[in-house]
ROBADREN-241679 format. One record per residue (C-alpha): residue in three letters; x, y, z. Coordinates in steps of 0.001 Angstrom, whole numbers, plus 500000, padded with zeros to 6 digits. Layout:
alaXYZ/...
This chain:
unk500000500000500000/unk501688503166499311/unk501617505989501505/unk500440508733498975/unk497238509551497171/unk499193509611493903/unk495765511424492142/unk496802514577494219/unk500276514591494144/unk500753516981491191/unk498769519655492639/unk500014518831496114/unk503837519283494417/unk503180522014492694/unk502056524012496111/unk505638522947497598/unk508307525748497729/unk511051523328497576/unk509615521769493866/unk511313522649490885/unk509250521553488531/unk506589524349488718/unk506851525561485496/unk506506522241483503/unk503269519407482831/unk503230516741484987/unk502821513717482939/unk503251511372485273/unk504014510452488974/unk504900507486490827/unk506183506205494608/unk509605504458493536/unk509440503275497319/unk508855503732500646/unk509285503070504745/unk507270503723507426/unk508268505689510665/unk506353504067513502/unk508434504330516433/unk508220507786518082/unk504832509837518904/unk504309511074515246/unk503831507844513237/unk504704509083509008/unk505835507657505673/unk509074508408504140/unk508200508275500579/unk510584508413496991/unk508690509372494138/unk509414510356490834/unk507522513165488229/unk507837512683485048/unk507603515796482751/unk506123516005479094/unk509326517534478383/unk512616517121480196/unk514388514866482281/unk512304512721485382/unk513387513996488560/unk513202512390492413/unk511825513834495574/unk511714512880499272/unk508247513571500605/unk508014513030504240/unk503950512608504477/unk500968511309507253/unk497692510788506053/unk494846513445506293/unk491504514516505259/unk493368516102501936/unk495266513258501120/unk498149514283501751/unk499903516071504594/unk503615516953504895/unk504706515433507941/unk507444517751509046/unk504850520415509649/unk504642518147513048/unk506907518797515834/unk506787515342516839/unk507539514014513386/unk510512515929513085/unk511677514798516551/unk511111511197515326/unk513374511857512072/unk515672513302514168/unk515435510510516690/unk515647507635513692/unk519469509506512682/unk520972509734516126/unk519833506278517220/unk521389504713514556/unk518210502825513643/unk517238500586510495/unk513830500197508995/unk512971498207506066/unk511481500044502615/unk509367498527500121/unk512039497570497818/unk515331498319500401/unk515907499499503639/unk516822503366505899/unk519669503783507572/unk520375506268510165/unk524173507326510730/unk525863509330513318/unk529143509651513649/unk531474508336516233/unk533443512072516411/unk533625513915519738/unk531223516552518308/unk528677514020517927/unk528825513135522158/unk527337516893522566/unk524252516410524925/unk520954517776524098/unk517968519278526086/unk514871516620526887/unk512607517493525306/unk514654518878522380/unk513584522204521254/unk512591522422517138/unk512951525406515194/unk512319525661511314/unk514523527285509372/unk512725529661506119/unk515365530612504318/unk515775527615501960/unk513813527047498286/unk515546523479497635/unk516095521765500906/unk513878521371504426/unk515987522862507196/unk515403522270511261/unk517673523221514512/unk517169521471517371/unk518023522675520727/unk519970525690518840/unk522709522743518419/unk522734520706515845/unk521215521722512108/unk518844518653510218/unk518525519368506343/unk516287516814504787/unk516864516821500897/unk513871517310498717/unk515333516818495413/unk517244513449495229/unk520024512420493596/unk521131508734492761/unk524210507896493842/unk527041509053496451/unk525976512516497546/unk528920514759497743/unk528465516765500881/unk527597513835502944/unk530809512209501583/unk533180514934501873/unk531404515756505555/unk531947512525506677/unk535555512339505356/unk536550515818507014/unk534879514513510525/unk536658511390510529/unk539502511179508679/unk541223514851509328/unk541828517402512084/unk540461520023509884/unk537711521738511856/unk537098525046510327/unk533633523551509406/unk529988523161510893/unk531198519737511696/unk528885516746509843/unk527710514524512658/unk525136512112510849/unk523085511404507990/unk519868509635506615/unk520599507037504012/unk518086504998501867/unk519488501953500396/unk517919499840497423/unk517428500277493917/unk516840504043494442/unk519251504333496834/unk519919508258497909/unk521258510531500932/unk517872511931502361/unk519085513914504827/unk522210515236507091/unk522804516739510447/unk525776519459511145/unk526783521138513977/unk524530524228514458/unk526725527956514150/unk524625530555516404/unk525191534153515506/unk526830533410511852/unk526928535528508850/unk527673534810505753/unk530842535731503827/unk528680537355501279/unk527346539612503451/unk530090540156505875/unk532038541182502792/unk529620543903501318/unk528599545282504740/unk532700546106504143/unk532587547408501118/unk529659549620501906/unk531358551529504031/unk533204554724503057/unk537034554977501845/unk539167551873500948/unk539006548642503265/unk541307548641506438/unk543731546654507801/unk541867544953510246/unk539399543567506606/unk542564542394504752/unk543737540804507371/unk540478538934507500/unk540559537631503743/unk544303537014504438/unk542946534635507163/unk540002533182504743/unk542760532053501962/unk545048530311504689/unk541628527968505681/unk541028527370501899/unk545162526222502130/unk544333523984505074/unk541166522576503827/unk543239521482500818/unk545879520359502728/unk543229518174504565/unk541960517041501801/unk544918515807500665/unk546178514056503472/unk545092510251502969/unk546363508718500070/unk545088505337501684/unk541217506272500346/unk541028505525496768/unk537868508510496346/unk540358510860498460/unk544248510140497823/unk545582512582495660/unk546504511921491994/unk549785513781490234/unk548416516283487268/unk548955514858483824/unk550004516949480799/unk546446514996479484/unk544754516288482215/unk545700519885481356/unk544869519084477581/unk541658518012478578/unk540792520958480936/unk542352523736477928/unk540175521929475678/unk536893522006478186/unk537835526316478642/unk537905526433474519/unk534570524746474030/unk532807526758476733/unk534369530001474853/unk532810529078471664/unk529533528328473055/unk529928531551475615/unk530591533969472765/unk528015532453470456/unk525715533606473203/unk526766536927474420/unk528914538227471250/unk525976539626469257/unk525156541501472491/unk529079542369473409/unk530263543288470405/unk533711543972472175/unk533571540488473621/unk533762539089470045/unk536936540596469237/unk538600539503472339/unk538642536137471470/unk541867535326470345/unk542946536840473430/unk540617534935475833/unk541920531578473660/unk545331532442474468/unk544653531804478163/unk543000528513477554/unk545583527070475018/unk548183528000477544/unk546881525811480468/unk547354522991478175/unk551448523816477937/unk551988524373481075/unk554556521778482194/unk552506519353484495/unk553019519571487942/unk550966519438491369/unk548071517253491975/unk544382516562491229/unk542298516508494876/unk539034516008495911/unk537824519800496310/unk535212522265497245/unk533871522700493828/unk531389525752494188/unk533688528183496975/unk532417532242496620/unk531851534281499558/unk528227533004500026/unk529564529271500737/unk531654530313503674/unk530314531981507402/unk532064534798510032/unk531556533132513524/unk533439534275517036/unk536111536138514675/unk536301532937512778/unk536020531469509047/unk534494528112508224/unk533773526588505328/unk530665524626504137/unk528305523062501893/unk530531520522499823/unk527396519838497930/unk529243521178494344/unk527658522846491879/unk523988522138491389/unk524174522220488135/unk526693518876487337/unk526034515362488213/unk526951513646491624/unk529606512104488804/unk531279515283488020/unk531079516835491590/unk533469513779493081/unk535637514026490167/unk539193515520491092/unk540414518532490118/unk543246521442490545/unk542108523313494125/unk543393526374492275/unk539276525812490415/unk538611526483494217/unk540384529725494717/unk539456531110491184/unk536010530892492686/unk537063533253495577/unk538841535548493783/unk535525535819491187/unk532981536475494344/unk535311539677495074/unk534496541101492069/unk530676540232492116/unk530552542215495512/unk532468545445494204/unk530445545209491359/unk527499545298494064/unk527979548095495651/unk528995549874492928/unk525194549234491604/unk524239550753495020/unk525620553730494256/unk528329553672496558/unk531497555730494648/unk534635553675493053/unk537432552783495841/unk540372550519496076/unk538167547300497559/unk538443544563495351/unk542041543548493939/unk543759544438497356/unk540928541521498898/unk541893539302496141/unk545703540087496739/unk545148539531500635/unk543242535859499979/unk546154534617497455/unk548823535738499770/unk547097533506502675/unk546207531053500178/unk549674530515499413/unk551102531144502750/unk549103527727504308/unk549791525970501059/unk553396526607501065/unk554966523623499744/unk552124521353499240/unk552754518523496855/unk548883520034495072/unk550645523517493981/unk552394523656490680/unk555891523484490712/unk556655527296489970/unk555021530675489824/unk554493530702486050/unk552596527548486316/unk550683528603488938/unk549226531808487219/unk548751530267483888/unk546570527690485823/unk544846530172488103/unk544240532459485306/unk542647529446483041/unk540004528359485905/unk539313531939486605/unk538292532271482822/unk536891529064482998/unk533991530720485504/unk533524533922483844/unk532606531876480790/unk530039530232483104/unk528708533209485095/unk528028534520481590/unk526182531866480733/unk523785531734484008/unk523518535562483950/unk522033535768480235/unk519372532609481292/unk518615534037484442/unk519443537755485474/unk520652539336481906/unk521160542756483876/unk523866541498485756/unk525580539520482407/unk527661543199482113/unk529690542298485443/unk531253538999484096/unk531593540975480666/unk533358543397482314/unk536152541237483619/unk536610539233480673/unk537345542448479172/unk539813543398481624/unk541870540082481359/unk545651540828480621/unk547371539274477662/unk548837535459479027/unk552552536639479318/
């Protein structure tokens, strides 16, 4: 018996903040499986199903659901339910599905020994479109996935590795997840250590910039600080050559071939895009090239890692004078595939450097006047950068190699932060324009 009234679901879905479907017909929908929490005080049905669109690719969600007069109700509208999820994860428990079984993890770190008040406080979190978030006790943060994924989820992967396998601790610390296993097997949810009073990078950064006259000391020294965790989060992540999804692999001249190659393709389709708008964009091409055919001459050196994979200021928070780093997830827009797959962490600090710029460009939409703000916080992160890296077996060999590289993957996300910003905000396409524009010559 499945736990859904499947005749309502695509109304009930298309009602759901979290559903990204919205915009497309609903052929068809299905319950790929199931389990059934019956344990706690709030009894409720874990549910997989999948929509299938007229157009388009079928996607999976996770509906946590109870029955009700409607049909259908979403279960974690119930304190009690979410105590029970909650309650399923730290208890390590196992229940059978209809075609597999749910596992509940928690990890055996010292973070995970924290005690919690009885009975444990819930508060929702609102700020989320794609995920479900929940703090209990103001200590430990629940996200249960909406949108599934087969496969091995990156964040819960690279959390679990960071938590159990390293010292590195410049993190909201993973402490246990929510696994179904089974033919459509999928992470459904994960708990972290809950940061009180944090702000985002993002915002910590403009709240800088706003302010009048160049940034201080006291700020550079801050982004100095923010590249040296970036150096010891690679350095963590490079530090057990014993996992086969973790040790580090040396940079082949192929590898470099294949990423110039990559950087030239996106250039050809970027251009065919924004060119007829950006005139000058067209006739920079040869010079753009010339940064993307270098990166495959560079004489190979460093390593491949295991990385961050989608780092700007918005991925990292400002806590008790503090940086920390988090949500390993990737970006959304690649395959769990392509998210594990290892690559230069210099990809990882071209994304820095390009959040800078998206800030200056920020307040500079404001209104707030011109000032020296960004390229002395991109100068401040590098030098940290390289200060905590210093001598890492990852870095190229030599400071030519390591611009020409850094250069390429910094051109390598302009290309796609034109891209997004003609779909999706063309008003803002003008800011990765810009900075294409202003790319030197490759010396």
């Amino acid at each position: 018996m499945t736990p859904v009234d499947l005749t309502r679901l695509p109304d009930y879905l298309k009602q759901q903040r979290w559903f990204s479907g919205k915009a497309w017909p609903i052929k068809a929908v299905s319950v790929l499986d199931h389990a059934t929490l019956d344990f706690g005080p709030c009894a409720f049905s874990l549910a997989i199903v999948e929509v299938v669109y007229e157009l388009g690719h079928p996607e999976r969600y996770l509906l946590p659901v109870k029955p009700s007069a409607e049909g259908i109700q979403d279960a974690l509208e119930d304190v009690d339910c979410l105590r029970t999820l909650f309650q399923l994860i730290r208890e390590q428990r196992q229940l059978p599905s209809a075609s597999g079984s749910v596992h509940g993890e928690w990890l055996p770190t010292p973070e995970g020994l924290l005690p919690l008040p009885e009975p444990l406080p819930v508060r929702r979190l609102m700020v989320e479109q794609s995920n479900t978030s929940v703090v209990f006790g103001e200590k430990v943060i629940l996200k249960i996935i909406r949108k599934l994924e087969a496969g091995v989820n990156p964040e819960h992967e690279m959390g679990r590795f960071l938590a159990t396998r390293t010292s590195f601790r410049a993190t909201p610390t993973l402490l246990g997840a929510l696994r179904l296993e089974g033919p459509a097997g999928a992470t459904l949810a994960l708990v972290h250590r809950f940061v009180p009073n944090a702000v985002d990078g993002w915002k910590y950064t403009l709240e800088r910039y706003r302010r009048p006259g160049a940034v201080d000391a006291s700020f550079l020294g801050e982004m100095k600080e923010l590249g040296r965790r970036l150096g010891e989060l690679h350095r963590a992540l490079s530090s057990d050559s014993s996992d086969p999804d973790f040790s580090p692999e040396p940079v082949l001249q192929e590898d470099l071939q294949r990423w110039s190659a990559s950087i030239m393709g996106e250039l050809g389709v970027t251009l065919a895009d924004a060119g007829r708008l950006h005139v000058d964009l067209e006739r920079q091409r040869e010079r753009l090239l010339a940064h993307a055919r270098r990166l495959a001459h560079v004489a190979p050196s460093g390593q491949k890692l295991r990385i961050h994979g989608d780092l700007h200021l918005g991925q990292v928070l400002r806590a008790e004078g503090q940086w920390l780093i988090f949500d390993f997830e990737g970006e959304p827009a690649r395959t769990f595939t392509q998210r594990r797959e290892k690559y230069s962490p210099l990809r990882d600090v071209a994304g820095m450097l390009r959040s800078f710029d998206y800030a200056e460009a920020t307040v500079l939409l404001e209104g707030n006047p011109p000032m020296p703000r960004m390229a002395p916080s991109r100068d401040a992160f590098i030098s940290g950068y390289r200060e905590a890296a210093r001598g890492a077996a990852f870095l190229p060999a030599d400071d030519e190699a390591f611009w020409g590289m850094l250069r390429a993957f910094e051109l390598e996300k302009l290309l796609y932060e034109v891209r997004y910003e003609l779909q999706n905000r063309p008003d803002w396409v003008r800011i990765p324009v810009q900075a294409l524009l202003r790319m030197e010559e490759p010396k």
